[in-house]
Structures are given as structure tokens and as C-alpha cells.
N, C-alpha and C positions, 0 to 999 in steps of 0.2 A: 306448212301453208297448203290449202287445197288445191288441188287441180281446176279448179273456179278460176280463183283467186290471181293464180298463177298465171295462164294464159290471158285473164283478162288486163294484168300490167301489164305482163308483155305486148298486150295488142293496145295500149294507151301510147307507144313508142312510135307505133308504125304511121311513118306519114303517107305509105300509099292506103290504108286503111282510112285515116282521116279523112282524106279527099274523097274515098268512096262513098263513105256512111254520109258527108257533108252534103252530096247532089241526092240522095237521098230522099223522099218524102216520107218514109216510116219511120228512118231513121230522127229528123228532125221534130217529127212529133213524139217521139220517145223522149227529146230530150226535156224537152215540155214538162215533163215529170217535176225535173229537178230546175226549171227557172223558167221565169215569167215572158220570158224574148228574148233576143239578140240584142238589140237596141239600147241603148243609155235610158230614154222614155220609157218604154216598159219596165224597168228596173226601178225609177223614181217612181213613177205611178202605184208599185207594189208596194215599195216602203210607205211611201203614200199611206195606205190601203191598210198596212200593219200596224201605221200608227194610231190611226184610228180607234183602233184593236185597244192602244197603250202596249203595245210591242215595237220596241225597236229593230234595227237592220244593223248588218254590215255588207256595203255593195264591194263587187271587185269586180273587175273588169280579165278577161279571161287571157290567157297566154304567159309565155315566159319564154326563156334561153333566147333573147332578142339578139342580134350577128351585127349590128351596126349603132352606132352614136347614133343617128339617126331616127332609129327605131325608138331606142333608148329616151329622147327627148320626145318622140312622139307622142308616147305613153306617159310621162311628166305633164305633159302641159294637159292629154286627156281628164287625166286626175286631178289636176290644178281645175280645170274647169268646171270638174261636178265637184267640187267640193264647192266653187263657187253657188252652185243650181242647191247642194243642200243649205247653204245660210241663205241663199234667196228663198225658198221654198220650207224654211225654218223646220226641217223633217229631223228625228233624233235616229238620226244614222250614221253611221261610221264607214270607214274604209281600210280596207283589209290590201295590201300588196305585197308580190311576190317580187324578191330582189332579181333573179334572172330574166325577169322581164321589163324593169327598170336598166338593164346592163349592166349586173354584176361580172359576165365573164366578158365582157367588151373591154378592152384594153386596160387592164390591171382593175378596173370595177372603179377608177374616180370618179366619174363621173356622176357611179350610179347613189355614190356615198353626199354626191351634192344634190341629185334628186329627191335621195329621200328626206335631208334636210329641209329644203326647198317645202315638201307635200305635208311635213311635222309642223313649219309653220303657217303653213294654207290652213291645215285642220286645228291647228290653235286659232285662227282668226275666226274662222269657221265654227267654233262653237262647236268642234266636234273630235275627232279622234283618230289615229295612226296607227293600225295592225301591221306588222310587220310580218309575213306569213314565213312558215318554214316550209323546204322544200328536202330534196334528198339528202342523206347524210352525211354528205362530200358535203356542202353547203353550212353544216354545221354553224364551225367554229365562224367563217365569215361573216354569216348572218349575226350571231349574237358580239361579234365585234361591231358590226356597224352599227347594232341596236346600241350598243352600250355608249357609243358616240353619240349618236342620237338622243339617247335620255339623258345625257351630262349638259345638251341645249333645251331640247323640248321633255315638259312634263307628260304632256299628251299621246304619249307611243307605247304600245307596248308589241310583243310578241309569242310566237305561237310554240310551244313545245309536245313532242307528240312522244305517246307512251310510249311505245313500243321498239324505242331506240334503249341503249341495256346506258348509254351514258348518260341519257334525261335526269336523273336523281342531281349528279354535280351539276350539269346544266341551270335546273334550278336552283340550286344552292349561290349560281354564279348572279342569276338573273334575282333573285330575291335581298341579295346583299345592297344590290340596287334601287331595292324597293320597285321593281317595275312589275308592269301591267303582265299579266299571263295568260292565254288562253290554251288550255289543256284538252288535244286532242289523242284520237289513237295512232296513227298514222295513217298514211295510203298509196305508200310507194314500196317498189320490188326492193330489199335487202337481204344480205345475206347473213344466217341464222347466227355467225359471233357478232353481228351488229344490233340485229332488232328478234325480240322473240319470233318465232316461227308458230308458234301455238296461241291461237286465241283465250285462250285460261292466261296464259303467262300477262299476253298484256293486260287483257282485265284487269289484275291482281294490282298488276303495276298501276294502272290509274286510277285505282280504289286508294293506292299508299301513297302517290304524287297529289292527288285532290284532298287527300285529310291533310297531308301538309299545307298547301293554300289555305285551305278554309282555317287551321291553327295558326296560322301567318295572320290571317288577316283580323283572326280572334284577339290576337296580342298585338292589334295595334297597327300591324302592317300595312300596306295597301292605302298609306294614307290617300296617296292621288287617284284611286280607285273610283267605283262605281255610287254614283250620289243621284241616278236617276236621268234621264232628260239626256240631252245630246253628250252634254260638257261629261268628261271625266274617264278615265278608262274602268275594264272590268277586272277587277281584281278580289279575285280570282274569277276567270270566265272558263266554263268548263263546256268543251264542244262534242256531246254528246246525243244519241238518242237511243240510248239502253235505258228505259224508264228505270232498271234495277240500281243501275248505277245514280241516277236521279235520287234515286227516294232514299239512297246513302249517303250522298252530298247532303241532301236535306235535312235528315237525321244527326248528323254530324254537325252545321252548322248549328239547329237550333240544339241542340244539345250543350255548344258553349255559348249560348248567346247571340250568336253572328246576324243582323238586320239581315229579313228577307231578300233587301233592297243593295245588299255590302257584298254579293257575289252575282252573276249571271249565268245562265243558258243559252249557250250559242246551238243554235240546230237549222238544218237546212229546209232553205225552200221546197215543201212540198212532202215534205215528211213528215209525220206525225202533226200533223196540223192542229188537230184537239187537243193533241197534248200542250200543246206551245198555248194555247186560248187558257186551256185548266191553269196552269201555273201562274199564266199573266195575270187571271182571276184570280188565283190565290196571292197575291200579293210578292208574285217571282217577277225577278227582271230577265229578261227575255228577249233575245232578239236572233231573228233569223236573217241567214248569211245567203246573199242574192246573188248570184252571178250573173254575167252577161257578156256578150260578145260573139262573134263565128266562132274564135279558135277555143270552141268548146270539146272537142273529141277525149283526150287524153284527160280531161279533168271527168268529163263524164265517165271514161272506162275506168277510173279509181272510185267513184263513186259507187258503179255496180261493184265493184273487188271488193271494197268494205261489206259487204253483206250481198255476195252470190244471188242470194231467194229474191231480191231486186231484178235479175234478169226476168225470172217468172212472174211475175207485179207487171213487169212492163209488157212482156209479148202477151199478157193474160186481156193489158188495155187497148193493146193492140189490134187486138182480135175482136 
């Protein structure tokens, strides 16, 4: 792992660093990069603005590791409400959550296992859909138990697996037996090298050989509850990438056995490669970019610079 890479997780931790960069004003317009506001409204406005395009979203709302029920149900009934505003507002968007921020580590995680029941069938009434986001890899095995309870009620849910853990292979083997929804990312959290590769070649490689699996999965049939277009359905296989190299292997791959333009997705974020995302959507790709919002932006943003370092230079280049 770089020297980048490395201090910039480690400073995604620190909560006297958050509080500094957050009173900020260069700091907050840096973050601008990577999402449209803080605010719920600017976030709907964008997807707004995307669909237009005929590109879809997925919003989430910023934070995690919540300390109280309180908090816990806070964040439930937040998401409970936009998902209300997306079937008032008929936008083909999705929502993406992270279980620590629902209160998975708040008193044995009940709770957080009735919230996100609760939000599986707001986004089913909703017309719309349920990311279950992955988080560190102590988190693991919890998250894909709660998914898997969750998909034996709602069809509508799926979750996120990230290369660069060395267990992801059975992971998916566990989650596809399921037939469930997958969004295939690289990672973006500090691990240690017998957990996740340390070298950027290694996970590439790894998500060249976990995405030709999806896409062969979904060639044979799989994924039936998958991606059909429009708000309804998950993405299966949804691949969250912006390595156009990686892109145009997926792509290769799918139509090579067949696979509808339309029968997998592109998740990529706000603010990055924007052409790119317009090019595919024209080309007949489904596409949707992933919106964040909220204050407790710090630590999601300093994983974002870690994924790709030469983003620090991008930003102090806009800032200047």
C-alpha cells in the first residue's frame, strides 16, 4: 500500500481532523468534487438532473458506527422519508446503507436487523431498491447474515462486495447461491495485508475474475430479480468502478455471451468521470451514479482520495 494511501485512512479515523477540515471553507469546497451538498434537496435535485440524462442514482446519506438506539432510529425514519420523496418525485433512484450507521454495534445489532427490514419494505413500496453497503472486514460475516435474512423477506436488496478482501471469492459463492443483487467494488478501508491485497495489480486482477463471474452468472440465467431498467429491480451484477480498462472488460465479456446491455450496471461516483457515465448511458449502458450527502462527510471523503492518491492533486489543482 502507498504512503498516500496509507496516511490518508489513517486521517479518515481522526475525529479531531474532521472537526477541523469541517469549519473549513477550502476544505468544504473540496468536497464539492465528490457531491452535490450536504442537504437531502441537493442530493434529490441531482438525481433529478441525472435522470434526465436516463441515468439513474443511488443516494446515501453520510455516517456510521452510531453509539445509541436513538441515533439508530434517527437514521431509519431519515431513509424511511426519502424514500417516501423518491416515489413522490417518481426519480429511478436507489439507496445504498451502511449497517453501523443503522446500529449494528448498538446493543447486540436488533435493532439495526429490524431497520433494515423496515427500509427493504419502504423501497419495495417505493418502487425502488436496497444497497446494503459493506464496511470493514470485522463487519464481514454480520453484514452478509443480515442481507441473507433480509433477502428470504424482500426481493429488492442487494449488497456490496469489495475486491480486495482475499475472502470475497466464497463471499460471493455464498451471496449468489442466493440469487442476490451484488455490487462489486475494490475496497476503501485500512487492512492488513493477510486480509486484503496490499498491491494494486493483485486486486485488479481479483475484480477482473469476481466480475467475469457475475456477468457468467447472470449469462446462465441468474440475477433473475436483477436490473430490468427504471427504478424497480436490483443490479445484478452492478459493478462500481471507474477504471474505464476495467469497463471495457466487463463490456467485452458480457456481450461476448450475450448478456443485455441493460442485464448489468455501472455504479460510479458523483463527479467523476462524468463523460464517461453520459458515453455509456448513450450507448445503451445502465448507469447510475452514487450521491452522497450529509455533514459527516470527512472520513468517507478521505477514503475517496485513498482510492486513487493523484485526486489529492485534481483537488488542490481546483483549488488554486
Amino acid at each position: 500500500m502507498s504512503l498516500a494511501r496509507t496516511l490518508l485512512l489513517r486521517a479518515s479515523r481522526s475525529p479531531w481532523l474532521a472537526e477541523q477540515f469541517r469549519r473549513r471553507a477550502f476544505a468544504r469546497r473540496a468536497v464539492r468534487r465528490f457531491m452535490p451538498g450536504e442537504d437531502l434537496g441537493s442530493a434529490l435535485d441531482a438525481a433529478a438532473d441525472f435522470a434526465v440524462g436516463g441515468i439513474g442514482t443511488v443516494l446515501t446519506s453520510l455516517g456510521e458506527r452510531v453509539s445509541s438506539p436513538a441515533e439508530a432510529a434517527a437514521v431509519r425514519d431519515h431513509y424511511l422519508a426519502l424514500l417516501a420523496q423518491l416515489r413522490e418525485r417518481a426519480l429511478p433512484a436507489q439507496v445504498s446503507v451502511k449497517l453501523t450507521h443503522l446500529g449494528l454495534d448498538v446493543e447486540g445489532g436488533a435493532a439495526c436487523a429490524d431497520h433494515v427490514m423496515a427500509l427493504a419494505a419502504r423501497a419495495a413500496d417505493a418502487g425502488s431498491f436496497l444497497w446494503i453497503d459493506m464496511e470493514e472486514s470485522s463487519y464481514v460475516d454480520r453484514t452478509l447474515e443480515l442481507f441473507a435474512r433480509t433477502r428470504a423477506r424482500h426481493a429488492g436488496v442487494g449488497v456490496c462486495l469489495q475486491a480486495y478482501l482475499r475472502r470475497t471469492p466464497a463471499d460471493l459463492d455464498r451471496v449468489l447461491a442466493l440469487d442476490g443483487a451484488v455490487r462489486l467494488v475494490k475496497g476503501a478501508y485500512s487492512e492488513p495485508p493477510e486480509v486484503a491485497f496490499p498491491k494494486k495489480a493483485d486486486t485488479d486482477a481479483a475484480y477482473v475474475t469476481l466480475a467475469e463471474r457475475l456477468v457468467d452468472h447472470g449469462a446462465r440465467g441468474g440475477g433473475r430479480g436483477g436490473a430490468r431498467g427504471g427504478a424497480r429491480g436490483g443490479a445484478v451484477p452492478a459493478f462500481g468502478t471507474h477504471d474505464m480498462r476495467l469497463v471495457a472488460q466487463i463490456r467485452e465479456r458480457a456481450e461476448s455471451l450475450g448478456v443485455p446491455r441493460k442485464a448489468y450496471e455501472f455504479h460510479m461516483l458523483y463527479g467523476i468521470r462524468a463523460d464517461e457515465q453520459r458515453l455509456l448511458a448513450n450507448g445503451g449502458h445502465a448507469v447510475r451514479v452514487l450521491i452522497s450527502y450529509g455533514t459527516a462527510w470527512f472520513p468517507w471523503y478521505m477514503r475517496r482520495l485513498a482510492e486513487r492518491p493523484a485526486n489529492v492533486w485534481f483537488v488542490l489543482r481546483n483549488l488554486v
